[in-house]
C-alpha positions as CSV (number, residue, x, y, z in Angstrom):
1,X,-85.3,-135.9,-37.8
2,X,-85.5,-137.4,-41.0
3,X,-84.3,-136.0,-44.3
4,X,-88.0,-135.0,-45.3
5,X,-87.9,-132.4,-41.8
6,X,-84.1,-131.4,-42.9
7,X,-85.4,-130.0,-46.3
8,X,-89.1,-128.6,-45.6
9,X,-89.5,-127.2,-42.3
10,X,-87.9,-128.5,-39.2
11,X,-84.2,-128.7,-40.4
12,X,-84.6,-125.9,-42.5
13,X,-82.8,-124.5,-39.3
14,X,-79.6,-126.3,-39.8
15,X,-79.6,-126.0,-43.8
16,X,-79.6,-121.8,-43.3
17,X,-77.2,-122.4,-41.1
18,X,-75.0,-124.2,-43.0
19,X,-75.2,-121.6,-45.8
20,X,-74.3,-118.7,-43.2
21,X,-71.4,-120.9,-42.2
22,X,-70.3,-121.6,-46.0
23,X,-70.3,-117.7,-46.4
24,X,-68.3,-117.0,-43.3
25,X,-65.7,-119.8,-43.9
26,X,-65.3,-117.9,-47.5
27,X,-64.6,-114.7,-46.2
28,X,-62.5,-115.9,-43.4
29,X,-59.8,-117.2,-46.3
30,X,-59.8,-113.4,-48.1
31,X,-59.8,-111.8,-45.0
32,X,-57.4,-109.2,-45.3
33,X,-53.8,-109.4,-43.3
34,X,-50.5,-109.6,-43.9
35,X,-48.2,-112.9,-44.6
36,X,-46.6,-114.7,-41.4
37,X,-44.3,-116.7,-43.3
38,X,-42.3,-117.5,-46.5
39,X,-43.4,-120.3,-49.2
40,X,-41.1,-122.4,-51.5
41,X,-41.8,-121.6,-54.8
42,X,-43.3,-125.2,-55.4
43,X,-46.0,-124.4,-52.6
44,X,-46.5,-121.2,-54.6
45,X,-47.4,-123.0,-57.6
46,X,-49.2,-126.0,-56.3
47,X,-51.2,-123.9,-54.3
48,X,-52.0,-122.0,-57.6
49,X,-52.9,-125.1,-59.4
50,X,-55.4,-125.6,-56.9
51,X,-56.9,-122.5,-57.0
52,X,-57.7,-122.8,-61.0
53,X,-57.9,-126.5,-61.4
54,X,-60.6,-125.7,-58.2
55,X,-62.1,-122.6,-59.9
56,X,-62.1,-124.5,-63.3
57,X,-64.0,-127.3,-61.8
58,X,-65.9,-125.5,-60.0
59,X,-67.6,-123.6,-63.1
60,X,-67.7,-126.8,-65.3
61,X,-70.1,-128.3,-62.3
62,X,-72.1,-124.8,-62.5
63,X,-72.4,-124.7,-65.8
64,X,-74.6,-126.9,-66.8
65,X,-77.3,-125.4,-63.9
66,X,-80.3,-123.6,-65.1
67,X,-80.2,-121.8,-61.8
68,X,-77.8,-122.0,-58.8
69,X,-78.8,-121.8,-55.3
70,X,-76.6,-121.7,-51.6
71,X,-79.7,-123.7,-50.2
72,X,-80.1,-127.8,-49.7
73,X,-83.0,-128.0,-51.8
74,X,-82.9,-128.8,-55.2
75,X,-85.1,-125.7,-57.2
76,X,-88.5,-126.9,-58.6
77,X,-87.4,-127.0,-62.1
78,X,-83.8,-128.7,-61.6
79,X,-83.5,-132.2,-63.3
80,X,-80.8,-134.7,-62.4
81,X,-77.2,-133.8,-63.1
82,X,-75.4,-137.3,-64.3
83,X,-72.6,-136.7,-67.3
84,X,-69.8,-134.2,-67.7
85,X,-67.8,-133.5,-64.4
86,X,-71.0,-135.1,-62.6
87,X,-69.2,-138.3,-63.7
88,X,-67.1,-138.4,-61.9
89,X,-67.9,-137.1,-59.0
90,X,-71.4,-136.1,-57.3
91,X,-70.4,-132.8,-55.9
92,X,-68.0,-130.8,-58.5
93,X,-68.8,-127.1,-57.2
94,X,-67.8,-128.4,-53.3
95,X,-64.7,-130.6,-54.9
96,X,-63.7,-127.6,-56.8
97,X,-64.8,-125.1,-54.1
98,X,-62.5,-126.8,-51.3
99,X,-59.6,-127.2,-53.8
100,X,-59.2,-123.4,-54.6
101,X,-60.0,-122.7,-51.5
102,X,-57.3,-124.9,-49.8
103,X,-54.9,-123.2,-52.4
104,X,-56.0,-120.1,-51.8
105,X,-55.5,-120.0,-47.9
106,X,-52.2,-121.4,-48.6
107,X,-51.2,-118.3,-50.6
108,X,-52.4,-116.2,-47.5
109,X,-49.8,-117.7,-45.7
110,X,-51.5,-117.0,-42.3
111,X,-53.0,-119.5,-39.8
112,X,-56.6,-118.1,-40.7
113,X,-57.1,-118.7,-43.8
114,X,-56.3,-122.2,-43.0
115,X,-58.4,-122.2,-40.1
116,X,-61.2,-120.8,-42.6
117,X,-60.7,-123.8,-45.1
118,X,-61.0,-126.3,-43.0
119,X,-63.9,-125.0,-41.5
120,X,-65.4,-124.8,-45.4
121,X,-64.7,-128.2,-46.1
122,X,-66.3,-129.7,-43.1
123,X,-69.5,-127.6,-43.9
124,X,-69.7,-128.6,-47.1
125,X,-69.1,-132.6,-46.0
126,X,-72.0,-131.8,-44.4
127,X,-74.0,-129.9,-46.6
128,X,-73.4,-132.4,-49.2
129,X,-75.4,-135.3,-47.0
130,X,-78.2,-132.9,-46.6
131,X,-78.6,-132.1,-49.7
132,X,-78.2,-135.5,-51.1
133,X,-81.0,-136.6,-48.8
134,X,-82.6,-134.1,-50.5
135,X,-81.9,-135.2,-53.9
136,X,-83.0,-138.9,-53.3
137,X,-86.4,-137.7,-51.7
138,X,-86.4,-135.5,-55.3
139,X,-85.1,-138.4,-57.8
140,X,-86.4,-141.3,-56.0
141,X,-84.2,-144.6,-57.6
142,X,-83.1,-142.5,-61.0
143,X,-80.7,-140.7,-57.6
144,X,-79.8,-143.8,-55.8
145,X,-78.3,-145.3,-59.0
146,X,-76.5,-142.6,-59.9
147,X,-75.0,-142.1,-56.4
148,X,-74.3,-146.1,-55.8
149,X,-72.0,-145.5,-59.3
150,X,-70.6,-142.1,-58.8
151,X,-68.5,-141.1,-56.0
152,X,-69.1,-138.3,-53.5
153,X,-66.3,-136.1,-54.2
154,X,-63.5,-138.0,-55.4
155,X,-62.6,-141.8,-55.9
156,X,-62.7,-144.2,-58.0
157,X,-66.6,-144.8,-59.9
158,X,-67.6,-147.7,-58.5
């Protein structure tokens, strides 16, 4: 299956798929339930940097969107995202999305939660191929270049 069948028709299958699993991962860290186990005040407030320096980033990679969407395709009328927080890294929302995330199921202190936010981030590793796949069949070369200089999620720019 090539990226062309992942983003119209035959993979459209695994893209919905990922999106349910994104969703579920997400509610699987707010789950309700109480704490099993005590944190170290420096846990409590590293884990709270992540969940605002997460949120935070999250927002500056959405900001700039005309219109958001869960799905791998890019809208009709997006254009190329390549300055700001998409700079430095290809996939803000996912990089700020798995921080707060991580942080968050750390507050929850609960095995879920954790469970949940490692399930998130490997769906979004994998969402982010998809729907990079995506972007190059979009952007042709204008995408390659960007993504030969900018790294996936964090890094140094190459």
């Amino acid at each position: 299956m090539d990226r062309a069948d992942v983003t119209r028709g035959r993979g459209t299958d695994l893209a919905d798929l990922l999106v349910a699993a994104q969703a579920a991962a997400l509610t699987g860290v707010l789950w309700p339930g109480r704490a099993r186990w005590r944190l170290p005040a420096a846990a409590i407030v590293g884990a709270g940097a992540l969940v605002v320096s997460g949120g935070a980033l999250a927002l500056a990679g959405a900001a700039p969107h005309t219109r958001l969407t869960p799905r791998v395709r890019p809208p009709a009328d997006a254009r190329l995202l390549t300055t700001g927080v998409y700079a430095r890294t290809r996939n803000p929302i996912y990089v700020g999305l798995t921080a707060a995330t991580w942080g968050a199921a750390v507050l929850r202190r609960r095995r879920g939660p954790l469970v949940a936010a490692a399930a998130l981030t490997a769906v979004l590793a994998v969402k982010s191929r998809l729907e990079e796949g995506a972007l190059a069949d979009r952007f042709g070369p204008a995408y390659l270049d960007y993504a030969a200089r900018t790294p996936r999620f964090l890094g140094r720019a190459r």
